[in-house]
N, C-alpha and C positions, 0 to 999 in steps of 0.2 A: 161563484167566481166574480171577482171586480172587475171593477176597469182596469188597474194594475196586472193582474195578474192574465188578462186577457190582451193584452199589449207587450207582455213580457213570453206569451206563447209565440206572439206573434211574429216576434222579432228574432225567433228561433228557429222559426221557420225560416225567413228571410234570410238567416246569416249561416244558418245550418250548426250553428255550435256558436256559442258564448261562455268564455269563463266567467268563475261568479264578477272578477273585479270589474269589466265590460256589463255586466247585468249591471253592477251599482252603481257604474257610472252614467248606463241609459234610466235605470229604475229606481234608485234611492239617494242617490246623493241629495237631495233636501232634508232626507232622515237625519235626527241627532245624530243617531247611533246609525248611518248606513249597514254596516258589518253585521251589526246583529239582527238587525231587521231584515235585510237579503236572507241572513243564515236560515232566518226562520219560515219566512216566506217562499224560499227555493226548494228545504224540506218539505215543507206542509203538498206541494205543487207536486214533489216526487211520490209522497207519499198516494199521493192520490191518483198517480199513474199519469197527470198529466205533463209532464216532460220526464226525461232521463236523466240521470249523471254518471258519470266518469271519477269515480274517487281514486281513482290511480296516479290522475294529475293532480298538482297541486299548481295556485289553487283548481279546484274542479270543474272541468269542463261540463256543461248543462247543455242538453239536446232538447228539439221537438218531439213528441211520442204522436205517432211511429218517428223514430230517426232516420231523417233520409241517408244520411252517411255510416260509415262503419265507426265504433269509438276510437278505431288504431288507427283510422284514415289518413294517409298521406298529406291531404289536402286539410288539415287540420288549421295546421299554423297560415294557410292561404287567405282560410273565411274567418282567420282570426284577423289577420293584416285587414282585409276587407271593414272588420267592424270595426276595427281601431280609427284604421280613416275617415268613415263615417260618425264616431266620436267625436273627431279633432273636427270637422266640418261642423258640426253642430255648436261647438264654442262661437263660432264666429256667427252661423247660420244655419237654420235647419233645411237640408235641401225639401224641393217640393214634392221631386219624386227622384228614389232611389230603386232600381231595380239591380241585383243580384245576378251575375251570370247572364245578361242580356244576350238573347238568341232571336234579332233579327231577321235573319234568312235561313234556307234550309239546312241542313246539317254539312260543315263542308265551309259554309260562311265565317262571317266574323262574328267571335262571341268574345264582345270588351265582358271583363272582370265585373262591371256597373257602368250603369247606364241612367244617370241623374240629371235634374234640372237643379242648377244653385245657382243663385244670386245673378237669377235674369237669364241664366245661361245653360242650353244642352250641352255637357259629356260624357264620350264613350272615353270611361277610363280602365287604363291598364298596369293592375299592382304588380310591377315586375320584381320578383325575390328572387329566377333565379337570373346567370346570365344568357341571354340570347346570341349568338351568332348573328352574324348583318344579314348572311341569305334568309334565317328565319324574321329578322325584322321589316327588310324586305318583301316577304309573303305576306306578312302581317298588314303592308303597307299598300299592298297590290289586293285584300281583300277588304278593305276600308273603299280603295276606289271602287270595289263590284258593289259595296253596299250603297255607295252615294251612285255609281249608274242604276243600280237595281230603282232609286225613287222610295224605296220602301221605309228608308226614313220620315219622310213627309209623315208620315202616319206617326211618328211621335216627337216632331218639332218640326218649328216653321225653316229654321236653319238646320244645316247639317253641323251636327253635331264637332263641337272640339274634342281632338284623341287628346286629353290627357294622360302620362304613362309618368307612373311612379316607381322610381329605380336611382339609384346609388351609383348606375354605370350610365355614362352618356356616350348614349348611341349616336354615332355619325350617316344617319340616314336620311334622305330626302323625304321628309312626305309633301311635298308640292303637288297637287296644288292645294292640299289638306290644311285644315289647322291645327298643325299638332305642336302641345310643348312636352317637356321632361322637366321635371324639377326632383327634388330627393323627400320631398315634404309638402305636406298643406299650405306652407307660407311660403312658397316657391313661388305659386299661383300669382301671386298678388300686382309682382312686378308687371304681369303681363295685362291685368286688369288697369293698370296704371299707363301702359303706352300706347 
């Protein structure tokens, strides 16, 4: 096994499911032939039992072996949102650490979507696909505050962390005294790095 192919198990884990186009655009886009080089490479990886696929989808969804998810899993297109973002973040810059389903506190707490340091900066981000209610935004906004009293962030940044929250519908909720923004995209971010 390479380094390749050991960084592409990896990332499997991490995202829980990647289609192949998401493989090529973390694993071979410097290839001539991207497409045929993944095709071959993703087989050869199946065949030997170390990840799974999904030939049902087009294109084919590729797991970790074991799969922690089911291949019908609801949460499919979530951890796909998930790695798309983490694509678009990588054009610009590659964050230093991205964690997956970030689970701070006990069960019951706040668990952001990812939990990254980029470009200088902690966010607990939130990929919202669907639409929330305010009292669930709300809750959402009142367990951020038990995480920054809790102090338990200290243990993975100097500052508390900014709620980033990626969504199509702009919520009218206070997080004060938080620093939360909304934007619909990665280059939403920007204006705010700029004021």
């Amino acid at each position: 096994m390479n380094s390749r192919d050991k960084a592409i198990i990896e990332n499997l884990k991490k995202f829980r499911v990647l289609n192949r186009d998401q493989l090529i655009k973390l694993h071979f886009i410097r290839n001539s032939t991207p497409h045929v080089v993944a095709n071959r490479v993703l087989k050869r990886l199946v065949d030997s039992r170390l990840i799974e696929v999904d030939k049902t989808t087009r294109p084919y969804n590729y797991f970790p072996s074991p799969r922690s998810i089911k291949k019908d899993s609801t949460k499919i297109p979530h951890f796909r949102a998930i790695a798309d973002f983490y694509i678009t973040l990588c054009a610009y810059e590659v964050p230093s650490q991205f964690e997956v389903e970030f689970k701070p506190l006990d069960k019951g707490g706040i668990e952001p979507d990812i939990f990254m340091k980029w470009k200088g900066f902690a966010f607990c981000v939130e990929i919202q696909r669907s639409i929330y209610s305010k009292k669930q935004m709300q809750n959402k906004h009142k367990l951020y505050m038990e995480y920054k009293d809790s102090g338990k962030w200290q243990h993975h940044s100097k500052r508390f962390p900014a709620i980033w929250i990626l969504t199509d519908k702009y919520y009218d909720v206070d997080f004060q005294p938080l620093n939360a923004v909304q934007t619909k995209d990665v280059d939403g971010i920007f204006k705010y790095f700029n004021s």
